[in-house]
C-alpha positions in Angstrom: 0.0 0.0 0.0 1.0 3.5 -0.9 1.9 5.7 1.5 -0.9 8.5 0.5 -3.0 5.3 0.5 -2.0 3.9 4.0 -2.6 8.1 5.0 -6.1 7.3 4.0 -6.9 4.2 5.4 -5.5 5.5 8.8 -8.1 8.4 8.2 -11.1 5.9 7.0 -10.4 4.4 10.7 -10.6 7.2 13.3 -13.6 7.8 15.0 -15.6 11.0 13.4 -16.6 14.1 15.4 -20.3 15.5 15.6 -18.4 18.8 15.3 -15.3 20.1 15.4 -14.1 23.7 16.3 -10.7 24.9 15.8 -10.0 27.6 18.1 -10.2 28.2 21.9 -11.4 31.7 22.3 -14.4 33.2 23.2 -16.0 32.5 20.0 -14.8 28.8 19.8 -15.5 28.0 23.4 -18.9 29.0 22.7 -19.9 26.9 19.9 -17.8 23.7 21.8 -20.8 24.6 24.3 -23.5 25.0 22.2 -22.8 21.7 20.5 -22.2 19.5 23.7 -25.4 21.0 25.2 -27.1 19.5 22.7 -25.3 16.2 23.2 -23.2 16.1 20.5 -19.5 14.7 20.5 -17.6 17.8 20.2 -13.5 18.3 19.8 -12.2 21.6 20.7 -8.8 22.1 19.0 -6.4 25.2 20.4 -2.9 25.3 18.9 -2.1 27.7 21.8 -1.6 26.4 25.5 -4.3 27.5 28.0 -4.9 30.2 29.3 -2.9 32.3 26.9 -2.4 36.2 26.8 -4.8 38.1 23.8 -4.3 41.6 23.0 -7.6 43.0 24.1 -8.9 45.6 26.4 -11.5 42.8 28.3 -14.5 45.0 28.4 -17.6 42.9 28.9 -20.8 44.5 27.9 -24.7 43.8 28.4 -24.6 41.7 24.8 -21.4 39.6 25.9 -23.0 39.3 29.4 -26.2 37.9 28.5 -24.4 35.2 26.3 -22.4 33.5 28.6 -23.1 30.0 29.3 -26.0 30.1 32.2 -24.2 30.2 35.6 -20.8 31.2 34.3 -19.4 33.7 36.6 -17.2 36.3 35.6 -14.0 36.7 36.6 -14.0 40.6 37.3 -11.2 42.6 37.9 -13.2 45.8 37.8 -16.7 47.3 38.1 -17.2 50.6 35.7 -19.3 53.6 36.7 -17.9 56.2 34.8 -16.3 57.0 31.5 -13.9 59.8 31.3 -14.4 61.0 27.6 -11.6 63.5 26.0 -10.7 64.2 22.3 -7.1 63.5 21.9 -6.3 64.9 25.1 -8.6 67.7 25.0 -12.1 68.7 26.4 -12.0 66.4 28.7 -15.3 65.4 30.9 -16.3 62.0 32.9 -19.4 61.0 33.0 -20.9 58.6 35.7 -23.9 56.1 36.5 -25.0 54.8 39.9 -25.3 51.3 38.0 -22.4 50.0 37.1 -22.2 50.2 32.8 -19.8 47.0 32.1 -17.0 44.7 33.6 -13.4 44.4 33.2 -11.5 40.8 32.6 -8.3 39.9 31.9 -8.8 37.6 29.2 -6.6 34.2 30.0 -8.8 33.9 33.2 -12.0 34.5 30.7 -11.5 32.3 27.6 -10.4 30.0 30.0 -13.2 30.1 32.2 -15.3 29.8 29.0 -13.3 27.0 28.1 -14.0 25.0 30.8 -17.8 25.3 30.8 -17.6 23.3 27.6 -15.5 20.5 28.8 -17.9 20.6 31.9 -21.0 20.5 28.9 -18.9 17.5 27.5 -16.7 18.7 24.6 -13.2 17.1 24.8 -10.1 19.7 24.4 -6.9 19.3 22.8 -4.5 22.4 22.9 -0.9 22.6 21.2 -2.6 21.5 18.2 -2.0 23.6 14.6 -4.2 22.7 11.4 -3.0 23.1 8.8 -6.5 23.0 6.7 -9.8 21.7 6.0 -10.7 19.1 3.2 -14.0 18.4 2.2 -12.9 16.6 -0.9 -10.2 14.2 -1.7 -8.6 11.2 -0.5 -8.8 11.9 3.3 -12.4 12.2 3.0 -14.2 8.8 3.4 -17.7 10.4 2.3 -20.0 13.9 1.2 -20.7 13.7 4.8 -17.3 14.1 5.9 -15.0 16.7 6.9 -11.0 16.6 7.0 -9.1 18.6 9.7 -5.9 17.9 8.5 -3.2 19.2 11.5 0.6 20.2 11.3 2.1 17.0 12.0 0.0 14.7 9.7 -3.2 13.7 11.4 -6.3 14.2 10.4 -9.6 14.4 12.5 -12.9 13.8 10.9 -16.3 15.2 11.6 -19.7 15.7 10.4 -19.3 19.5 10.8 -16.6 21.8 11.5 -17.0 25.9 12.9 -14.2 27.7 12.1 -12.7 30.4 14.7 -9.2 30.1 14.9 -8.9 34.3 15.2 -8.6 37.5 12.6 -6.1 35.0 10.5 -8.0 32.7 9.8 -6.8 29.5 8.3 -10.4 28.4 8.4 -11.6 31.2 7.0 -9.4 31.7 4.2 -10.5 27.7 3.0 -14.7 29.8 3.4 -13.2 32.4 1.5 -14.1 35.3 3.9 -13.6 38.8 2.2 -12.8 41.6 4.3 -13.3 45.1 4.2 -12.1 47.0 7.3 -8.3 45.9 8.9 -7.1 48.3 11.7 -4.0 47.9 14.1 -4.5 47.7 18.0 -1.3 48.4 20.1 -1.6 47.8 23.8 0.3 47.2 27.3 -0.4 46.0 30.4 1.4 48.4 32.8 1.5 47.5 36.5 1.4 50.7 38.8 1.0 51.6 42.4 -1.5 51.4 44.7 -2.6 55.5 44.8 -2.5 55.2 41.1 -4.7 52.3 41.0 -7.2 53.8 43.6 -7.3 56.5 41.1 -8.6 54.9 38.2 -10.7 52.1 39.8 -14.2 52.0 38.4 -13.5 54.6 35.8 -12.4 54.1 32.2 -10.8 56.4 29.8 -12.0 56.7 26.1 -9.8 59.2 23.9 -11.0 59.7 20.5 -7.9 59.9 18.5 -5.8 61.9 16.0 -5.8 59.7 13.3 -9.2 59.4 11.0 -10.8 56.2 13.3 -8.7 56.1 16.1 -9.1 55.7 19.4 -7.5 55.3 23.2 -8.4 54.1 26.0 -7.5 52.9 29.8 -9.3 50.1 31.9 -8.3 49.4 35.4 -7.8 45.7 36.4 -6.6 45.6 40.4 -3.0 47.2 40.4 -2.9 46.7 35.9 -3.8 49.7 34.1 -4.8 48.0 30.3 -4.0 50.9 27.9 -4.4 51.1 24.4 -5.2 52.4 20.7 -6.3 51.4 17.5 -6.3 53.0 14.2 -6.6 51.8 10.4 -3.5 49.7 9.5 -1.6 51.6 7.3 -0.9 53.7 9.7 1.9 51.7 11.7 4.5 54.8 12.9 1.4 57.1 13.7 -0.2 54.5 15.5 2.8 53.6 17.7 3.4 57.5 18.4 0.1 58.2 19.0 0.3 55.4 22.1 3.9 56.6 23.4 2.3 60.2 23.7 -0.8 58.9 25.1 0.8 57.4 27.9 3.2 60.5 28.2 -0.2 62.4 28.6 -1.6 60.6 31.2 1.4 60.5 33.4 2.4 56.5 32.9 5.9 56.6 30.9 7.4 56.2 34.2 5.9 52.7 34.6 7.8 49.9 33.0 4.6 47.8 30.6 4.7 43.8 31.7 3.5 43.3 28.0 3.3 45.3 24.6 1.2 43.3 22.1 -0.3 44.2 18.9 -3.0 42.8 16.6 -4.8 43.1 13.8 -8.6 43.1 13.9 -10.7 42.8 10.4 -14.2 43.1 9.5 -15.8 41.1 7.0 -17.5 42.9 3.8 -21.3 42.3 3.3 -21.0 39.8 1.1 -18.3 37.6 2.5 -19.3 33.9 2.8 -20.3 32.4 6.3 -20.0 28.6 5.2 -18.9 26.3 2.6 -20.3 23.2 2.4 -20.2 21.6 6.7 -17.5 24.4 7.8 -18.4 27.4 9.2 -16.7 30.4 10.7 -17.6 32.4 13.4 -16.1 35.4 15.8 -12.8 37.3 14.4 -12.6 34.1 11.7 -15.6 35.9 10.0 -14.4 39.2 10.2 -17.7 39.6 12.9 -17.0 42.8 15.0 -18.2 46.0 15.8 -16.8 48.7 13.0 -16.6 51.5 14.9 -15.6 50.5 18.2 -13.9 47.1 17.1 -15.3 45.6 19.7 -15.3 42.0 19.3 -16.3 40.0 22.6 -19.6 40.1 22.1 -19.4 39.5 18.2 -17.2 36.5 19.0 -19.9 35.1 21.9 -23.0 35.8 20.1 -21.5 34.4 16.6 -19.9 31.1 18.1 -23.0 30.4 20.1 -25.2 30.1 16.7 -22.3 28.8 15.3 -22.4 25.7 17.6 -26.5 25.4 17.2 -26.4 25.8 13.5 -23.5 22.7 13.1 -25.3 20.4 15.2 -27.7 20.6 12.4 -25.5 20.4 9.6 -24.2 17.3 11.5 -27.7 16.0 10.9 -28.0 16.4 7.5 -27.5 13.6 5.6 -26.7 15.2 2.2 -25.1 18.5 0.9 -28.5 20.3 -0.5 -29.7 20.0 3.6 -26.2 20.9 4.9 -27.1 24.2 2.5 -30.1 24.8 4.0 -28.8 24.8 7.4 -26.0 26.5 6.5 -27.9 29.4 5.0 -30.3 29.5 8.2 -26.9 29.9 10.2 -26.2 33.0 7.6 -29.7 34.8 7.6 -29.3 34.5 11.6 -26.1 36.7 11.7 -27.3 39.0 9.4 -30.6 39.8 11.0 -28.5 40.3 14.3 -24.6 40.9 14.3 -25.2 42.1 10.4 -27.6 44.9 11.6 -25.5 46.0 13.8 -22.5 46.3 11.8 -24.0 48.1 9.2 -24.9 50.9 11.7 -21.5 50.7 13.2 -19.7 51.4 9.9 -22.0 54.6 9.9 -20.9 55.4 13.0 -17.8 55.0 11.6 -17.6 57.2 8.9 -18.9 59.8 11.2 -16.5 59.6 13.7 -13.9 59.4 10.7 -15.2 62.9 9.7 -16.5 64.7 12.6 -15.0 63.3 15.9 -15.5 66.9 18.1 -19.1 66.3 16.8 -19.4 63.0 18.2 -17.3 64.1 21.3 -19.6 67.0 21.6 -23.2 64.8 21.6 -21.7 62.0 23.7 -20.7 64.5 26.7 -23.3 67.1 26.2 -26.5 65.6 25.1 -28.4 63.6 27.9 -29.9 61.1 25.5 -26.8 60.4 23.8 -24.8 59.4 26.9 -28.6 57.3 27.9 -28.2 55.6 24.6 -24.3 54.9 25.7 -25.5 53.7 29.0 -28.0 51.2 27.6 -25.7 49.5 25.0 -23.1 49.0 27.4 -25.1 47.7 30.3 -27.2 44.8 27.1 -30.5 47.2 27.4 -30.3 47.3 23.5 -27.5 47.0 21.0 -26.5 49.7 18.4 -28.9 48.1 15.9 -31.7 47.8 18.3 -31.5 51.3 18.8 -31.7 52.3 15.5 -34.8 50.0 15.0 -36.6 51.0 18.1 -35.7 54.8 18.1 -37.0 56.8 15.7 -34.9 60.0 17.1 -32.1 58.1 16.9 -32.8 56.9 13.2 -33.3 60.5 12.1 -30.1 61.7 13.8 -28.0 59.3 12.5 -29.5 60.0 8.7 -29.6 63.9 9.0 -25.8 63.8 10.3 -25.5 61.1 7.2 -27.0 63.9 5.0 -24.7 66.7 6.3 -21.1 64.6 5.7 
């Protein structure tokens, strides 16, 4: 026997998955739920070791919240009240709530965390694990009803259904085809300060709208951390990087030595990218599903891997490739109608705060209904879309400023 034929017999042997998700973040850990729950065997592939560190500010919001695996507790390193708003250093005012607006994590404690509910729901988890790709054809498949996850070293797992979210690279997502439209840069550092300095930030956050068309800062308090970053369009490497060196010079932290400097890439998908192809699907950052404006992408990732993991329990039902479609496209319309909504009125956000940031600075700070609608997305009472949808004042505001740009 060949080798490539002995590779395939080895494959025709091994047991076959219900689903299989690559990727252990928020996104992945989610759909590994949402399939065990259902009783499913699931496989949870990470090529990282657990927990591992993720450039990201950790803000949880009312959405991300209220899609958390029931009885999941948060591991909170800070409760917010009040958002100090400035534009690029300027104008500065702080705003506050007597309920508390969202929660800080640091994230290895909450992908891990979110890891664990799934093994607890019954998916099995395998870690220092790289694939390589996805087959759906070919000699490592033993059948239409098959999927190859071929990894690094040779092996290849099989399953009825496979969610891609394996993060804003995306092998998975590249074998979907996922077509992106928006890529920005996020620099960031975890800088460890003293006590009085802690005691002054804790339960306040900083949001800084920045020089650069798009960009932002910002500052969350975790304990005796201070998380502070930026984010601009890619592109824009050198500005970027200054525009966080003189941040920090601003708010009296160069003297602290950072315990990490990361930096990622986040990328939203275009309307018509591709959600599936044939029994894979992709989900979170692997889909390019994030907020535009904001780029916030916890909630995306939760919300996304959650239908994610519903959606391929039924495409591990179906026995033939025009039902696999069917369910396929029902796991599409569903993201759309939700996360796609949303989106679309974050890019016009977007372009707005592109254009007019002392505008946006000016409503946010200065018009009561504007910080109510701030306070009501952040603590889940609606979502960016929702708000649109439900209020018409908010509709006509956001098309009249439409009009005037």
């Amino acid at each position: 026997m060949s080798s490539e034929n002995a590779d395939a017999g080895n494959a025709y042997s091994a047991p076959v998955w219900d689903v299989v998700v690559v990727g252990a973040g928020p996104a992945g850990a989610s759909a590994a739920y949402a399939a065990a729950v259902a009783g499913r065997r699931v496989l949870l592939l990470e090529k990282a070791d657990l927990p591992r560190y993720k450039t990201c500010g950790g803000g949880i919001i009312g959405p991300s919240r209220d899609a958390l695996p029931p009885g999941f507790e948060l591991p909170l390193q800070d409760r917010v009240h009040a958002v100090t708003f400035s534009l690029n250093g300027r104008f500065t005012r702080t705003r506050r709530s007597k309920r508390m607006l969202f929660g800080l994590v640091n994230r290895p404690e909450f992908d891990a965390g979110l890891v664990e509910q799934a093994q607890k729901a019954g998916a099995e988890v395998r870690t220092g694990v790289t694939v390589s790709r996805v087959e759906q054809h070919g000699t490592a498949v033993p059948d239409r009803r098959t999927v190859a996850v071929v990894l690094a070293d040779g092996e290849v797992v099989l399953a009825r259904a496979v969610v891609g979210a394996d993060g804003s690279a995306s092998r998975i997502g590249a074998h979907v085809g996922v077509k992106l439209d928006q890529v920005d840069l996020g620099l960031e550092v975890e800088i460890p300060v003293p006590e009085t300095v802690a005691e002054d930030w804790a339960g306040r956050v900083l949001i800084d709208w920045g020089p650069m068309p798009g960009s932002y800062g910002w500052v969350f308090p975790k304990g005796d951390t201070l998380t502070v970053g930026v984010i601009s369009a890619r592109g824009e490497g050198s500005a970027t990087k200054r525009y966080l060196e003189d941040f920090i010079a601003r708010l009296g932290l160069a003297g602290f030595e950072p315990a990490i400097s990361s930096g990622h890439l986040t990328r939203c998908r275009s309307d018509d990218s591709p959600l599936s192809r044939g029994r894979v699907l992709v989900c979170g950052d692997a889909a390019g599903l994030l907020e535009p404006w904001t780029r916030e992408g916890i909630s995306f990732a939760l919300r996304s891997g959650r239908l994610a993991g519903e959606w391929a329990v039924r495409i591990a039902e179906a026995n033939d490739a025009v039902d696999a479609r069917r369910q396929a496209l029902n796991y599409a319309f569903a993201i759309k109608a939700g996360l796609g909504v949303e989106m679309a009125v974050g890019r016009r956000m977007l372009a707005l705060f592109e254009k007019r940031p002392g505008l946006l600075h000016a409503t946010i700070t200065g018009f009561r209904p504007a910080w109510r609608a701030f306070t009501d997305i952040t603590r889940g009472v609606t979502t960016l879309g929702g708000l649109v949808r439900s209020s018409s004042v908010a509709r006509r505001a956001i098309d009249a400023l439409d009009r005037r740009l």
